[in-house]
N, C-alpha and C positions, 0 to 999 in steps of 0.2 A: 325400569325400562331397559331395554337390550339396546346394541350398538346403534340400533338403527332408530329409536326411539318410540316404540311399540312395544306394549309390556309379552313381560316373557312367562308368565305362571298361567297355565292353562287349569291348573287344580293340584292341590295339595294333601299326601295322605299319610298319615302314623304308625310305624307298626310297632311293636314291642316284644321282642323275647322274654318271655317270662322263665325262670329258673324252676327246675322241681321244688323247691322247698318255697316257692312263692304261688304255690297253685292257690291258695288264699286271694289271691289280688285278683285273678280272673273272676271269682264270683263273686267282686265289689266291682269290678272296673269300672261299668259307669257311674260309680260315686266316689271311684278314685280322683284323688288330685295327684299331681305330680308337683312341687314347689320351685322345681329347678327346671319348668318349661318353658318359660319364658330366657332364660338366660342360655339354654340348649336352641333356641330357636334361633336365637342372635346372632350365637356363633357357628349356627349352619350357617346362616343369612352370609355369613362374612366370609364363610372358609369357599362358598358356593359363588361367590361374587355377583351378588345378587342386590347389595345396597339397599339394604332396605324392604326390599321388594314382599320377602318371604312375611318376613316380621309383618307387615302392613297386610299383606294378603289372607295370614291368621288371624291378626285382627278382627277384619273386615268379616272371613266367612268363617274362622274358627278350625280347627284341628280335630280330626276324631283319630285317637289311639288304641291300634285293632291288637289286641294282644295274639303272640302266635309264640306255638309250643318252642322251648329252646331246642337248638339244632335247626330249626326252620330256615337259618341264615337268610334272614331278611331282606336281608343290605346285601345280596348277592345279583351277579346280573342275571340270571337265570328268574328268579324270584322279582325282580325289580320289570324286569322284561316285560311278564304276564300281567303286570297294572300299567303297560304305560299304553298310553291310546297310541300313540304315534312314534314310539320308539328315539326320542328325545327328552331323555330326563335327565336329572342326576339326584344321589342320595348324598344324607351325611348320618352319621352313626357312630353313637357314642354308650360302651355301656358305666352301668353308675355303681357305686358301691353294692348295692344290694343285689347284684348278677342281673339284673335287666339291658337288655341290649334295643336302646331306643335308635332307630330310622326315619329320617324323612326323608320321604318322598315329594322328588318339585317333577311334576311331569309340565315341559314348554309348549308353549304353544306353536302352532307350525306357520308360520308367514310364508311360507314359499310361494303361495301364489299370488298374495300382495307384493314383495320384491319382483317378480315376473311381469307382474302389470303396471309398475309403478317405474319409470327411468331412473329416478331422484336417488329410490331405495337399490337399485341395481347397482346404482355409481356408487351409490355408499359405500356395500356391500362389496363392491370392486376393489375401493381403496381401503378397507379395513381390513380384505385378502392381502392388495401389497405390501401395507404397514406390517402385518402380522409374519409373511412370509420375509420381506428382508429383516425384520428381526432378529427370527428363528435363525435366517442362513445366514446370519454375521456372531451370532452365539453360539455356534457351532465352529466347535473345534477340527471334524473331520470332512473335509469336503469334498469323499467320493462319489462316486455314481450312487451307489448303494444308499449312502447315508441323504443322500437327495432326495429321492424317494421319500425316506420317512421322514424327512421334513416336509414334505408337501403333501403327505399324510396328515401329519399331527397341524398340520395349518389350516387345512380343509376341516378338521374334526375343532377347531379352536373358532372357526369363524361361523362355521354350521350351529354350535351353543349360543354364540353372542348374536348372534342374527335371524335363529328360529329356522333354519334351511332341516328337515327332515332326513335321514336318509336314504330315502325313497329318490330327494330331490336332489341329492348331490350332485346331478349333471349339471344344476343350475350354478352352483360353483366352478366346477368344472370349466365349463364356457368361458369363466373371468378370467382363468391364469394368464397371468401373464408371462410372457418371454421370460425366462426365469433358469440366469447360469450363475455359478458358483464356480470361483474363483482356482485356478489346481493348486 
């Protein structure tokens, strides 16, 4: 579940760079196993801050692993871009001894127009922007005009993951900030 307590995995997808000298595995791959997919899952799950969620959502509806030529850079945002519905995902990617370079793909689900209709989840969503932004601006060692900015960048783009805000819908952030100075 995401900050707001509405789950966050809209759909989940596999990709795999395969190596020239592993062109073998493409014409097994649906009778490929992988033995180390379940412990590659985990520690996406964890590195993605997802609790769980990933792990339980494979479970449930299972993983397909789409093999793609190497060089294809999977795990790039360009590539990553072209599968997501709504431009709110994130990957994790790890390759393994045998030159395979496995990806997952979590594309989120968009709540923007349930937090829009709902106060409860706006207030939420309010206060997980405060928390998050005086964090950031008390972690911060430089506190110009300039570096202001990118902290109320990287706090919009921190609370938009944990809360499903698309960026289509980032006005709906927007609208929350609060009065927000830093100290000279």
């Amino acid at each position: 579940m995401n900050a707001l307590g509405l789950p966050y995995i809209l759909r989940v997808k596999g990709f795999v760079e395969i190596p020239e000298n592993g062109s073998w595995m493409r014409e097994i791959w649906d009778k490929y196993t992988w033995q180390q997919e379940g412990e590659f899952l985990a520690e996406a799950d964890g590195k993605l801050g997802l609790e769980g969620e990933l792990v339980g959502y494979v479970a449930e509806h299972g993983i397909k692993w789409v093999p793609q030529p190497i060089g294809t850079q999977a795990n790039a945002t360009a590539f990553l871009n072209a599968h997501s519905e709504n431009g709110l995902y994130q990957a994790w990617t790890e390759s393994t001894r045998s030159g395979c370079r496995y990806t997952v793909f979590v594309d989120y689900r968009d709540h923007s127009d349930a937090i829009r209709a709902d106060a409860s989840l706006k207030q939420k969503a309010k206060e997980l922007l405060i928390q998050v932004m005086a964090r950031e601006a008390f972690a911060s060692e430089n506190t110009d005009r300039e570096n202001k900015d990118k902290i109320i960048a990287k706090c919009l783009n921190m609370v938009m993951y944990q809360c499903g805000i698309t960026y289509k819908n980032i006005g709906l952030l927007a609208d929350l900030i609060p009065e927000f100075t830093l100290r000279p």
